[in-house]
N, C-alpha and C positions, 0 to 999 in steps of 0.2 A: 504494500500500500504506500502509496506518494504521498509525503505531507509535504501540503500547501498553505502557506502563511499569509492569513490577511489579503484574500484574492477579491477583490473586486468587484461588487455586484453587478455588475456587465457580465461577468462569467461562469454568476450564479446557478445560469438556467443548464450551460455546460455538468456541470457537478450532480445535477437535478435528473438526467438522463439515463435511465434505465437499461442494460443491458439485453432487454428484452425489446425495445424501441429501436433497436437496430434490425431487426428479422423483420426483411419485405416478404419473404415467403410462404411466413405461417397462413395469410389471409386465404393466402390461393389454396393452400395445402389443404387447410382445414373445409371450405368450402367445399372440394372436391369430395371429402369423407362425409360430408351433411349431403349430400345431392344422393350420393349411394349409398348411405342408409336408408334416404327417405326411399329410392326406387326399389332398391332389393333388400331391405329387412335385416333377418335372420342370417343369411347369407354373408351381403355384404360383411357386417358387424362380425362375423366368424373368419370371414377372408382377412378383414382389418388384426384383428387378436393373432390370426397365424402370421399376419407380415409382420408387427410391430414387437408382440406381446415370444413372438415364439411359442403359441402354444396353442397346437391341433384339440379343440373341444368338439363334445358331440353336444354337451349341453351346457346351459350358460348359467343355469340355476344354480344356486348351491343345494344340495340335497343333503339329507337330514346325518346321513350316517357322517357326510365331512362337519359336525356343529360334534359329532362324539368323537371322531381321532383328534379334533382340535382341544377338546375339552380333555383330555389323556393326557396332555404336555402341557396345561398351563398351571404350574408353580402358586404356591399358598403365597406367597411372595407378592406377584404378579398381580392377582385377583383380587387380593387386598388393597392392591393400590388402584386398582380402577374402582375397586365400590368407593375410598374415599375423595377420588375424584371426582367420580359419580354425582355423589351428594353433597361435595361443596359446588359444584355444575348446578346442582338442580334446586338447592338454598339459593342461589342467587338470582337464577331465572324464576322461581317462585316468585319473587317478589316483584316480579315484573310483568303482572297478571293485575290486569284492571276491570272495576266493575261496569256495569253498561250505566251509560248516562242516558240522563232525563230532565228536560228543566219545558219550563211554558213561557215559550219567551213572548207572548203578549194573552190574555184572555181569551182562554178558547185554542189554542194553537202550542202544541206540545213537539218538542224534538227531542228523537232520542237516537244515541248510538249504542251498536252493540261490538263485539269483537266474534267472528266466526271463522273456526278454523279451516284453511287451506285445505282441500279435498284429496289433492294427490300428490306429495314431495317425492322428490330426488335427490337423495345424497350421495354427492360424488366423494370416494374416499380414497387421497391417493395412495396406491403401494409402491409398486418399482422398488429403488434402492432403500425408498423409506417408508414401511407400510403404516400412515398415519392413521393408528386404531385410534388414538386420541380426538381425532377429528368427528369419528362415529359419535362416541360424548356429546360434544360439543354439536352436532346436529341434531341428533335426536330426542335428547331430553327435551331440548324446548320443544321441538315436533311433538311429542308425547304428550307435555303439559299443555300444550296449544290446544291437545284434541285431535289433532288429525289424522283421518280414518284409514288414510293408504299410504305408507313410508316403501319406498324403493331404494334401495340401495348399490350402486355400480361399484367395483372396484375390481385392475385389472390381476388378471393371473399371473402364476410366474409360470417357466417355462413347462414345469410338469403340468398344468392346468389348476394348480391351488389358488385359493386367495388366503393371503400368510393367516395362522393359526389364531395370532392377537386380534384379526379385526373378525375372526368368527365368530372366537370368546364373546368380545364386546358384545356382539348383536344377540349371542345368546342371554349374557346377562342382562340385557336391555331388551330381552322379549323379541328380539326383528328377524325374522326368514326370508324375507324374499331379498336376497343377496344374488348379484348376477354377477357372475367373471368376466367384467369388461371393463377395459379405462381409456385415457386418453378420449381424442375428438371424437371416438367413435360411442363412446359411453355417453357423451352428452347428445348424439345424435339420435340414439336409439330412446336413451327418453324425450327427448322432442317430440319423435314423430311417431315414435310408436314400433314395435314389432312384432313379429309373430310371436315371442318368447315376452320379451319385455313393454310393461305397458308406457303409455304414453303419459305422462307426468304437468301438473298444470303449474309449477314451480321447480326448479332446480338450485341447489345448492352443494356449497365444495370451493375449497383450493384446490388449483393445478397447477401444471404448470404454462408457457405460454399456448400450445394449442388446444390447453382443456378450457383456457381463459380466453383465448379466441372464438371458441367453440359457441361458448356461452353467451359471449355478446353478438353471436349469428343467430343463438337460438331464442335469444330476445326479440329480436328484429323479427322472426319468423310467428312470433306471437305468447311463448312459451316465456314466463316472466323466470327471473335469474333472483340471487339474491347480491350481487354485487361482481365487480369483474376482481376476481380474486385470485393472482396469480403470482411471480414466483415470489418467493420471503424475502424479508427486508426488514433491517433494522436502520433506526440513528438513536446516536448516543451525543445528550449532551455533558458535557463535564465540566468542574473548573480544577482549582489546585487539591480540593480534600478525598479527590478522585481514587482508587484503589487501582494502578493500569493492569494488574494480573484480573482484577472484576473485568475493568472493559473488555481486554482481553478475549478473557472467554466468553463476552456477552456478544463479542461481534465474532465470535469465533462458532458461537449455537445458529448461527442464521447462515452465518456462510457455510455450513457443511449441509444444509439443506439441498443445496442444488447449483450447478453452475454459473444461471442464470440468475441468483441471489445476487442480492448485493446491499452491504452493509458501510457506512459511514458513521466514523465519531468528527463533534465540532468539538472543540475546547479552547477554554483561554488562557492554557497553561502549554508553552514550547515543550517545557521541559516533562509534562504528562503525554504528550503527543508523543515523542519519544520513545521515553518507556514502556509505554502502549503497543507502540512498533515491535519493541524489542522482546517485549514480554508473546505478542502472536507469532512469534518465529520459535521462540520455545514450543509453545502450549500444540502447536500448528505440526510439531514431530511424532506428537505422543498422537496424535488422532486416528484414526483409521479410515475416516475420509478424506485423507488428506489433499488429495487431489483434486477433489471435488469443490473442497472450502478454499483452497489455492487459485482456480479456475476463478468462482468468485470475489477474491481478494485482490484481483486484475483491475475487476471492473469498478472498485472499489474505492473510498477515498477518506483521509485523515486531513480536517480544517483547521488552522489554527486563528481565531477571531481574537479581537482585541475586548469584545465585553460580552457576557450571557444574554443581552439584548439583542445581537446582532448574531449571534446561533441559536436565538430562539425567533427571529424572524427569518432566518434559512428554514430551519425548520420548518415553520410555517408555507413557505413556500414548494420544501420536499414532499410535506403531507407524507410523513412515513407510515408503513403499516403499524411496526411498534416504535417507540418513544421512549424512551430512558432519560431518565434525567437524572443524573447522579454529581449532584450537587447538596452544599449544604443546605439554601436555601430552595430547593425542590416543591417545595409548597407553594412559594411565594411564586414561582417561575410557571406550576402548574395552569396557575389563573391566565396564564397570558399564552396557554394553547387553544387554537382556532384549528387546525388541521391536523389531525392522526386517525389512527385505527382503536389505540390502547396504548394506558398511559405506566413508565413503570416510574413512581418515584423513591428515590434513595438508593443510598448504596447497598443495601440487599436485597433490592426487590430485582429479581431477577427477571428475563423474559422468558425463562423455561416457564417459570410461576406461571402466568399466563396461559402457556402453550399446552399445561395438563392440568394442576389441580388446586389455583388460587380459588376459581369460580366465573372470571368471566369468562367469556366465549374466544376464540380463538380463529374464527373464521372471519376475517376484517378483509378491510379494499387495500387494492398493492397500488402501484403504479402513479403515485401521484390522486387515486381516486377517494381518498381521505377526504379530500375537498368540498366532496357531494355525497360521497355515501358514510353509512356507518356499518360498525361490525355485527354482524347475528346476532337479534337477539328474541326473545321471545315474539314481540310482535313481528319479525319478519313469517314466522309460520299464519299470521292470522289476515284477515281484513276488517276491516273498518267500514261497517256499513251502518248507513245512518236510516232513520224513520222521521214520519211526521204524522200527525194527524191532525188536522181543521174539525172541530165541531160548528153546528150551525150560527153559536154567537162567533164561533171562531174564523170565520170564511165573511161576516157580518163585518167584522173589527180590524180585518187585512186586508179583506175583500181591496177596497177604496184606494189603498196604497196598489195593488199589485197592478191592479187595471191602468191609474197612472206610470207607473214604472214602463209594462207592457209597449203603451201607446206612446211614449218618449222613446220606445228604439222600434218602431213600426212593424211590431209585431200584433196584429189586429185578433187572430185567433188562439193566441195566450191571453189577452185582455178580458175575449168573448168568452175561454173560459172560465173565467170570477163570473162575467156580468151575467150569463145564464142561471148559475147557480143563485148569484143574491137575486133576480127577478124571480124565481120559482120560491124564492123564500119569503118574498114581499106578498106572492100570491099568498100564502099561507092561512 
């Protein structure tokens, strides 16, 4: 990683560029995998898994006896720790569970909202080199507490045709079956549009990587709502001098071994922690065993050194990072002055693994700069928001008058005509 001192906000937006914004070719790529799903189903989605996935399936379901050889190998250890991840997940989404409203906002004329749950989710969960069972968590509980009656679940095979043992576990102790051995563009295509095997989903959710997160924002456009463009990981770290650089360290060191296409960035306003920092991921970076992988990422990567925590927390702001660290003394005070992130970590122990399995919040946040507009999962992404009204006869009497003028100010004559039939039938009375 390059550190750069005091650069210039003219060359801000340079630093701000994602390694994934350099790839003209996923669009076309991806497009092409959504067109042969939708034509040939079943098929195609089995052609895609044997080019990509390497692995010849006859069926794409998981069937009941692979939820007992997975449940044979997983450790008291293990299990322990996803129930109490579990339940710090599902304490936190609990409380993000709202009653339906009701108020009468003039006599006679009452509005109300309810929340109802989403019909049909898609959780995309990725495996490949890192099979994120923790992500299942994090999708599903709130799906569950939401109420929603059909949970689908994609995730791809390895080469023998498994989907790794920890995210079967999960779905076992989370009650879920219908688990299908596919990932990447093709897993988001087959729930878009449906196939012979797997059904067609009226929401989708999941981190991927760039063509599961391409994928998604085609399967938007095609009608099938998403819950955010959520694609490769990424951290920044703010710091100043009471910084600990073996914590930075390895907090930019847990993102970059996610995947090549990561990319992780510390600002600080200490030379001489930028430094350290440096010298401390050259260590930590030997002992890893993705080494290669968090390397690759540490390319594309970058170390700021600013003159004041105002001016790397308006970078910040600007990066709109997925996670956010702030490991600073005053981390509180600096808190109030975020506008753009996914998830916040403050102090020097709060780590972003915290986050990423069993503090409580959710884990599925916007990559790419898309902090700006979106937010990360959370219980209301499974629901909607559908509102009521009801007019009684003093109440259509009492608004009537206003709606007719409104109407007839934007030359809309038969919205008007609907009040004025109704108050003249009431006049007959």
């Amino acid at each position: 990683m390059k550190i750069s001192i005091n650069p210039n906000k003219e060359s801000w937006g340079a630093f701000c560029l994602r390694p994934s914004d350099e790839n003209k070719d996923v669009e076309k790529a991806v497009s092409e995998i959504m067109n042969a799903v939708k034509e040939n189903g079943d098929e195609a989605a089995l052609d895609f898994t044997r080019r990509f996935d390497q692995a010849d399936l006859a069926n794409m379901k998981v069937q009941s006896q692979e939820f007992e050889s997975a449940a044979e190998i997983l450790s008291t250890e293990l299990a322990n720790a996803i129930k109490t991840a579990a339940e710090n997940i599902r304490k936190f989404h609990q409380l993000q569970q709202t009653d339906s409203l009701s108020v009468e906002t003039c006599p006679g004329v009452t509005c109300m909202r309810r929340s109802v749950p989403i019909q049909k989710v898609g959780l995309y969960i990725p495996g490949g080199t890192a099979p994120l069972f923790s992500s299942l968590l994090m999708l599903a509980i709130p799906a569950q507490l939401a109420g929603c009656p059909e949970i689908i679940v994609c995730s791809p095979p390895d080469k023998s045709g498994n989907i790794h043992p920890n995210i079967l576990n999960t779905a076992k102790y989370l009650g879920i079956d219908k688990i299908y051995k596919i990932g990447g563009a093709q897993a988001i295509a087959a729930m878009t549009f449906g196939t012979e095997s797997i059904p067609k989903v009226d929401k989708i959710f999941g981190p991927g990587n760039a063509y599961v997160t391409e994928a998604k924002k085609q399967a938007n456009g095609l009608g099938t709502a998403i819950d955010m463009p959520a694609g490769p990981s990424e951290v920044l770290i703010i710091a100043d001098q009471t910084a600990y650089p073996s914590f930075l360290a390895a907090d930019l060191l847990s993102q970059a071994e996610h995947g090549t296409d990561s990319q992780v960035v510390l600002v600080t306003t200490s030379q001489n922690i930028a430094e350290k920092t440096k010298e401390e991921i050259k260590l930590q970076l030997e002992k890893l065993p993705r080494k290669e992988i968090a390397e690759t990422a540490l390319s594309f990567s970058h170390i700021l050194v600013v003159d004041t925590l105002e001016a790397a927390m308006e970078f910040s702001n600007i990066y709109a990072p997925e996670h956010l660290i702030i490991a600073t003394d005053n981390n509180m005070e600096l808190a109030e002055k975020v506008t753009n992130a996914g998830s916040v970590f403050l102090g020097h122990f709060s780590c972003e693994s915290a986050g990423d399995y069993a503090s409580g919040t959710n884990h599925t946040l916007p990559t790419s700069g898309f902090a700006k507009a979106y937010s990360g999962v959370s219980l209301d992404s499974f629901v909607k928001k559908i509102t009521f009204q009801k007019l009684t006869e003093q109440g259509i009497k009492n608004l009537g008058p206003t709606i007719e003028t409104l109407a007839a100010a934007e030359g809309l004559e038969a919205h008007k005509n609907a009040v004025s039939i109704r108050l003249e039938f009431l006049k007959k009375q």
